[in-house]
N, C-alpha and C positions, 0 to 999 in steps of 0.2 A: 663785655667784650664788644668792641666796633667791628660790625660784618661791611665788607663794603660792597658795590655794589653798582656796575653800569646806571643805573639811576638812583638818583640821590634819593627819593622819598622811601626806595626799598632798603638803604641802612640803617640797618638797626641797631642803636647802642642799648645795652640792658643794664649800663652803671645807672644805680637807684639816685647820684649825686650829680647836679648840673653844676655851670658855673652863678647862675640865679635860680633859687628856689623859693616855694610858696613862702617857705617859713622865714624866707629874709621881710615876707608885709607883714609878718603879726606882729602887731602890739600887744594884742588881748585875747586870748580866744573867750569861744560864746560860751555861755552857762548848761549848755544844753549841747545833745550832738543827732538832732533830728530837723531835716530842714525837708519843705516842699518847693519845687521849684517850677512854676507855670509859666505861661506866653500872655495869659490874658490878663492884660493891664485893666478892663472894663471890671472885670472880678475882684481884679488887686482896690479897685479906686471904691468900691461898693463895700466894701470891709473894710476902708480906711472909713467913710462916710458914716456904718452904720459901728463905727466902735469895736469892731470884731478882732483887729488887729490892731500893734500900738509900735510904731518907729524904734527898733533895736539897737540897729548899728548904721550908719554908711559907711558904706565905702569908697575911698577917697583914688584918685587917678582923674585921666584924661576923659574917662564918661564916669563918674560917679553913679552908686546907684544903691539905694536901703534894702536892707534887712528888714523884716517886721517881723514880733513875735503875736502868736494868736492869744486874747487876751487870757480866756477862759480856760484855756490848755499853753500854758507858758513854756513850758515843754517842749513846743514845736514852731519852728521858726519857717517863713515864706519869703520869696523873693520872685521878682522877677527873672525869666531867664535870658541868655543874649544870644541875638540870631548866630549861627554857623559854630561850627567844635570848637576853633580856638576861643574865642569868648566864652562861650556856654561850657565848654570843657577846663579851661583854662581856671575859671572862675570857679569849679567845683573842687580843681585840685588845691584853690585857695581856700575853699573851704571849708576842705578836709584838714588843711594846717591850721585853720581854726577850731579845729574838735569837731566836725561834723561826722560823721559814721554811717549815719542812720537817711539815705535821699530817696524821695518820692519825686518824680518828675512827669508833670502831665502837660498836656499841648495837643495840636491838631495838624493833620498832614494830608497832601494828597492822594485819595486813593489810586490803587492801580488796579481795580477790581470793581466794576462798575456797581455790580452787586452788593457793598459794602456800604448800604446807606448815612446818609448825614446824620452824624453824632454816635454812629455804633463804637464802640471800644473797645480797639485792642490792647492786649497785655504783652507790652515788647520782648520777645524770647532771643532775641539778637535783629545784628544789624550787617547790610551788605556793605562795605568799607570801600565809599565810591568818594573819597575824599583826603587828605596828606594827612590830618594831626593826629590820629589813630596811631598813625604807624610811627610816632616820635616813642607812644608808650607801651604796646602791644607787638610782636617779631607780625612780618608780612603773613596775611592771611586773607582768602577772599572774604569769611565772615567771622563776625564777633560776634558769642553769644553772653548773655546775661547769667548770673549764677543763678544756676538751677535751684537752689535749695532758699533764696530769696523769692524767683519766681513761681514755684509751686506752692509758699507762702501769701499771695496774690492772691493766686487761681483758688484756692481755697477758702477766702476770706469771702471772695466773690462771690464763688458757691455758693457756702452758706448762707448769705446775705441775699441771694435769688438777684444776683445784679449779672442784666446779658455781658455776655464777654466773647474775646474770639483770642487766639494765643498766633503769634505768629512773628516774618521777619519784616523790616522795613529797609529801603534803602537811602541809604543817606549820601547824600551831595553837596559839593561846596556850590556846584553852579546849578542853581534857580533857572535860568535861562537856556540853560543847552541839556534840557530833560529832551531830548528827541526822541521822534518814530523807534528809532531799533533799538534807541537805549532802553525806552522804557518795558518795549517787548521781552530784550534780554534779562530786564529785572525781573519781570514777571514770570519766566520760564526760569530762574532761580529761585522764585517762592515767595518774593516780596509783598507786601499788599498793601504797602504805605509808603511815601518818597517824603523825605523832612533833610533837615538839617544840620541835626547834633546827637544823633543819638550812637553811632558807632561811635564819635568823641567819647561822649560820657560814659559808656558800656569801658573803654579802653581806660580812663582815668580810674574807675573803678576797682578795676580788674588792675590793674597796676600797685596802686596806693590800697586793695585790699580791705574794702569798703560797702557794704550792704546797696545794692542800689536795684532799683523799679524805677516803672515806665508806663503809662499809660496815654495812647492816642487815639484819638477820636477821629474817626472820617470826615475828610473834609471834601475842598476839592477834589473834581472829579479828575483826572489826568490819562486816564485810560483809553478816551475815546479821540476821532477822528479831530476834534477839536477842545481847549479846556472849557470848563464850567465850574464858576464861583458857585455856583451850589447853596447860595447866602450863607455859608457855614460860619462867617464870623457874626452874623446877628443870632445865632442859636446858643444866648448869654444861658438861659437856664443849664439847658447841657456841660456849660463851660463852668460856670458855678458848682454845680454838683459834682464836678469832676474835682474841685480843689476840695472840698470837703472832704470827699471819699480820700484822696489823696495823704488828707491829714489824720484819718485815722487807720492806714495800712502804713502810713512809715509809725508808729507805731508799735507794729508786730511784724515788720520783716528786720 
């Protein structure tokens, strides 16, 4: 049913059927329905280099962009992810009409917690929906959370494995640019403790399409204080390595 609505981003239609959908792209779905999805091309290009992955699929359009499955665990397929929800979100719900089920998604974001040192990881338990393509698939809501019964799957793995973690929300924005003074304060007095770019997207494709999905974020930029600080979070490659590995053995078991 179409609710409508003084603003257009707050209607919501809940027909499962567009007039284009994913499954007008497949040709072929994958052999497999576990995929990882990271940000860090320095990672992607060290696992092309040392053999670790092997070129799956591409995928064809106006940005092209591969699939790699990991060689040793064929099982589990990697890809880069694409900045903001409709890319990054958009691309997941295509690759759930190719048989994926099974997504791990890791990356780094700004902190809003100053105390949240470079490289600590959080386990995304929802996200503050400060962005439109959420609400094409999710009814209007201040927040999306992640299924619980995937996420306590995580939190556990972690445990046992004695790997630090922190569990919490993040807030996601389409604009990079107008993180302001009160915005960011009112994030934080809602519980937020990281600012990125796609993750209420992909929490909503999931939860829509009915698909196991995780999250992992690393602290990065500092965003919290009177001024930003790169924080060098994008030279902390070991961090960022270990974080796709991990990745590739919790989609897995969730």
């Amino acid at each position: 049913m179409f609710n409508k609505n003084e603003f257009p981003v707050l209607e919501f239609d809940d027909n499962p059927t567009a007039r284009l959908n994913p499954v007008n792209f497949v040709d072929e779905k994958f052999k497999t329905d576990k995929m990882v999805i990271t940000f860090f091309q320095e990672v992607v290009n060290k696992l092309i280099k040392s053999g670790q992955i092997i070129e799956e699929k591409l995928i064809p359009g106006e940005n092209p962009f591969m699939v790699y499955r990991f060689a040793k665990q064929p099982d589990v397929l990697l890809t880069l992810g694409q900045v903001g929800c409709p890319a990054c979100g958009g691309n997941l719900d295509l690759f759930h009409a190719m048989g994926i089920t099974k997504v791990m998604f890791c990356g780094g974001g700004g902190v809003l917690d100053r105390n949240i040192e470079v490289g600590q990881v959080m386990v995304v338990d929802g996200a503050i929906r400060d962005e439109g393509f959420s609400y094409q698939y999710i009814a209007p809501s201040r927040v999306i959370r992640t299924n619980s019964g995937v996420t306590d799957k995580i939190i556990r793995y972690l445990e046992e494995n004695h790997i630090p973690h922190f569990r919490g929300l993040t807030w996601t924005t389409d604009a990079i640019f107008r993180e302001t003074a009160d915005r960011i304060a009112q994030r934080k007095e809602e519980g937020a403790k990281i600012v990125e770019m796609e993750q209420a997207g992909c929490i909503s494709v999931a939860q829509f399409r009915g698909f196991a999905y995780g999250a992992l974020i690393y602290g990065g930029d500092d965003v919290s204080g009177e001024e930003w600080s790169d924080r060098g979070w994008h030279s902390r490659q070991g961090i960022r390595y270990d974080l796709v590995m991990l990745c590739k053995e919790l989609v897995g078991i969730i």
